[in-house]
Steps between C-alpha positions, in 0.01 A plus 500: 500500500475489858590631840502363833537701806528408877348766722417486895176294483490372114684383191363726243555380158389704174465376123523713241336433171805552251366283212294654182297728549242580621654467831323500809537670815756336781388262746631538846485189742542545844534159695455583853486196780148435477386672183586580158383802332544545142438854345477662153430881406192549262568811287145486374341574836857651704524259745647211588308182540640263794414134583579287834586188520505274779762213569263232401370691206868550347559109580209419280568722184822366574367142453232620224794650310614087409151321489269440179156643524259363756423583915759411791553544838877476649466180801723605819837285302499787289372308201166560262218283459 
């Protein structure tokens, strides 16, 4: 399950884990204009661990997400080599 939320400065969406369990904690994705952060609380140390991500760090996992193992680099038309 998921939520997706438009606030002032970000779309926030969260996933919840509603599968088997064990479940784990919720992730909370903020995508601002020139970041995303992605966030998860840690109950074994209280605190919630948070990542950023710039633009052309999402466009690459984005790319990574649909390529077999190896090393790329995106060329300015957008595509990997």
């Amino acid at each position: 399950m998921f939520s997706i939320e438009h606030e002032f400065d970000a779309t926030v969406v969260t996933l919840v884990d509603d599968g088997n369990t064990p479940l784990q904690e919720d992730v909370v994705i903020n995508a601002f204009e020139e970041c995303v952060t992605v966030e998860q609380y840690d109950p074994r140390t209280d605190t919630v661990s948070k990542i950023t991500l710039s633009m052309a760090q999402l466009r690459d996992l984005r790319a990574a997400l649909n390529l077999p193992e190896g090393v790329y680099t995106i060329g300015p038309d957008g595509k990997s080599s």
